[in-house]
N, C-alpha and C positions, 0 to 999 in steps of 0.2 A: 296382152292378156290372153287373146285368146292362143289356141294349136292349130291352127288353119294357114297354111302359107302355099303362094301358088307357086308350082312346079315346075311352072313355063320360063320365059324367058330371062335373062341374066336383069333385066329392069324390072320383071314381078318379083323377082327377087329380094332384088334391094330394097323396092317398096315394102316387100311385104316384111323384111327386117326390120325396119324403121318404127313398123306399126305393131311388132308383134307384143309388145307390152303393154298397149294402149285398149285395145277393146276389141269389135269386132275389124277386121280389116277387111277395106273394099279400096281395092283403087284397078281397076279395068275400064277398060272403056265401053259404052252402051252400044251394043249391035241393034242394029237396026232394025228390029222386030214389033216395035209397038209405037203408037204415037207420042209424040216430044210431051214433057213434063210441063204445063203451063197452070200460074198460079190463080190463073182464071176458071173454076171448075165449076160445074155444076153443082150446088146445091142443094139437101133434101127437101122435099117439101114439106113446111110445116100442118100442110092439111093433108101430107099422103095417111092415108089409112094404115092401120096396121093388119100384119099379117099375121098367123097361127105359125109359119114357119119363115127362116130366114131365106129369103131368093139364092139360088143357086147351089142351095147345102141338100144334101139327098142322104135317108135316111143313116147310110155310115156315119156323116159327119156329124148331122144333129143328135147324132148318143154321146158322139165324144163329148159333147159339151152340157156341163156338168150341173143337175136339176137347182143348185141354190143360183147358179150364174144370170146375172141381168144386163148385162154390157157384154158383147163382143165385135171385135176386132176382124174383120173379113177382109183378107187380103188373097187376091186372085190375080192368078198368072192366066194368057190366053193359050200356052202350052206347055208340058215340064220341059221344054229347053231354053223357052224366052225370059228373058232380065228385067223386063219391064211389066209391073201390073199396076194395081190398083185398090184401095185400100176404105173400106164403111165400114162405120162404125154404127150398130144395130144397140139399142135397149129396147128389153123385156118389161111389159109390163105387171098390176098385179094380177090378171086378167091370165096373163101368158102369153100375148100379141109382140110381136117384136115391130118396131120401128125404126125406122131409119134416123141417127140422132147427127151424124156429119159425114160430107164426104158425099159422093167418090172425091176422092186425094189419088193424083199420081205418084207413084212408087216406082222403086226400084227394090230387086230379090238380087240373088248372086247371077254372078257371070253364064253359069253352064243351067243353069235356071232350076229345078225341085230337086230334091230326094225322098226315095221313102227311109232310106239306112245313112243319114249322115254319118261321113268319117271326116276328121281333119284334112285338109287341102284338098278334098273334093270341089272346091267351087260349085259347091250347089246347097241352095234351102232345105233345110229340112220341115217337111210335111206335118201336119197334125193340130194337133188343139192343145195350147201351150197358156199355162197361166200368166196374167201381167200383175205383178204388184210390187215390182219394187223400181224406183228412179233414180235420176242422178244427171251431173254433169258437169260442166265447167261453169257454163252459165249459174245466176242465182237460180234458186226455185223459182218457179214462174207461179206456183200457187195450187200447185196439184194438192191431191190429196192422198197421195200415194205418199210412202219415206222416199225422203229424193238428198243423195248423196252430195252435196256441191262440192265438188274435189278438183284439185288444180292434175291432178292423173287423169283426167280427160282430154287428152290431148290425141291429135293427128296427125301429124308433119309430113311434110314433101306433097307428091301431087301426084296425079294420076296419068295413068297412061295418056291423054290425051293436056296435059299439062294442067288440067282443072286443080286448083288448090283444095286439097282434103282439111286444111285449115277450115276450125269450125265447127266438122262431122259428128265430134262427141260435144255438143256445147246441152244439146237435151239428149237424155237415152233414154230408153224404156228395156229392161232387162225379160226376156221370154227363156220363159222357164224350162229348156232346154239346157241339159247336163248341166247344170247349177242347184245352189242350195236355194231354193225361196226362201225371202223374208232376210235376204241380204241385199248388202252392194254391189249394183253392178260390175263392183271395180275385185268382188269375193273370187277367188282363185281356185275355190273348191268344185272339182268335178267328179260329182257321183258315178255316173259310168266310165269315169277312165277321158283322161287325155285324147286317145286314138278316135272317141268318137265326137271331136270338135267341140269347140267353147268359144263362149264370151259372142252369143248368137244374142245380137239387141236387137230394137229399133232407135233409130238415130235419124241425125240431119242428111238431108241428100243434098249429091257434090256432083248429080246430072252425071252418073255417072253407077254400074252396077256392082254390086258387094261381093264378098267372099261367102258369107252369108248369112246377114243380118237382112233387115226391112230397111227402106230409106224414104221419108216423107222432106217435100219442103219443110223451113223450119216454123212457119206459119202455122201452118200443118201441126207442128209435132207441135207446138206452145198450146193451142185448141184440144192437142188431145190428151195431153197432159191436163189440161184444166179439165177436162170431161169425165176422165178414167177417175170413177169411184169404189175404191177395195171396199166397201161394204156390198157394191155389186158385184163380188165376185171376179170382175173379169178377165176375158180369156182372148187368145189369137186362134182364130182359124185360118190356115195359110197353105195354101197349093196351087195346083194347075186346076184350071176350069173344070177338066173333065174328070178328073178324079175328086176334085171336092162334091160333084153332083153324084156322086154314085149314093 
């Protein structure tokens, strides 16, 4: 599905042929920049207080994100060239306090870690505050509340550079509104900006392993935040490197 294929060697190659009709493609192996992915994480606390603004967002990013919006998605890299972040999920209340509703979830971004100008086989995220409201996958619906596609075109085959089985990887997705039409399928073909600047950017199952460039949560993880994610609340991804999401 997506136009994102990696450049490098004759085996990212062939991966990323396999995969290029299927969705976003990730199959590289996780450089060692960030702590291991463990399904043991911290959870919010249900008596933290809320706040007037969300931790870490400085005032660039809290304009981008749009005044009807009550759910956002905060996913932070600890630099733009590392593959590995971290992913909270914040709701707004009627007040205007955000609180923290799940999460930290470890993550995975692309290989070469952020962009501010996504282009296809860049290996890297694109930057920015991106709508979430459309789903899908291989798997049945888990119960979201979002349209969720259940399509047998969910598919991943073969495995990753370090032999990890990408079997799976599309079984939940969440489509970020990035060169897509909202208000389709995941699995929709159409790219408003043109091909050259990369498609079929989801979040999906992680395979312990860094993307082309989509988001990748355990699949625990993503069943949770597909049950969480309500389009009445507007919601949105905020996604980059630490230092440039605080500006």
């Amino acid at each position: 599905m997506p136009a994102i294929k990696s450049a490098g060697s004759a085996l990212a190659a062939t991966v990323c042929a396999a995969l290029l009709l299927t969705g976003c493609t990730d199959a590289a192996p996780a450089p060692a920049d960030g702590a291991k992915s463990s399904a043991a994480q911290a959870a919010p606390d249900p008596k933290a207080l809320p706040v007037r603004q969300i931790p870490g967002l400085g005032p660039e990013f809290r304009s981008r994100i749009p005044g009807g919006t009550r759910q956002a998605l905060v996913v932070t890299g600890r630099t733009a060239d590392t593959s590995t972040s971290q992913g909270v999920l914040y709701e707004r209340d009627a007040r205007g306090s955000w609180r923290p509703l799940a999460g930290p979830w470890p993550a995975h971004n692309a290989l070469r870690g952020w962009t501010n100008d996504h282009h296809a086989g860049d290996l890297r995220t694109p930057i920015g505050v991106f709508g979430l409201g459309d789903a899908g996958g291989r798997s049945p619906d888990p119960g979201t509340r979002l349209p969720y596609d259940h399509d047998e075109e969910f598919v991943a085959p073969g495995t990753g550079f370090l032999g990890e089985p990408l079997e799976g990887s599309f079984d939940y997705v969440i489509a970020i509104d990035y060169n897509r039409v909202p208000g389709t399928s995941p699995l929709d073909k159409e790219r408003p900006l043109g091909l050259e600047k990369g498609s079929g950017v989801w979040i999906h199952v992680d395979h312990e392993g860094p993307t082309q460039a989509c988001i990748s949560f355990q699949e625990d993880h993503m069943r949770r935040l597909l049950l969480a994610l309500d389009p009445a609340k507007q919601p949105v991804i905020v996604m980059g490197p630490a230092p440039q999401l605080r500006r």
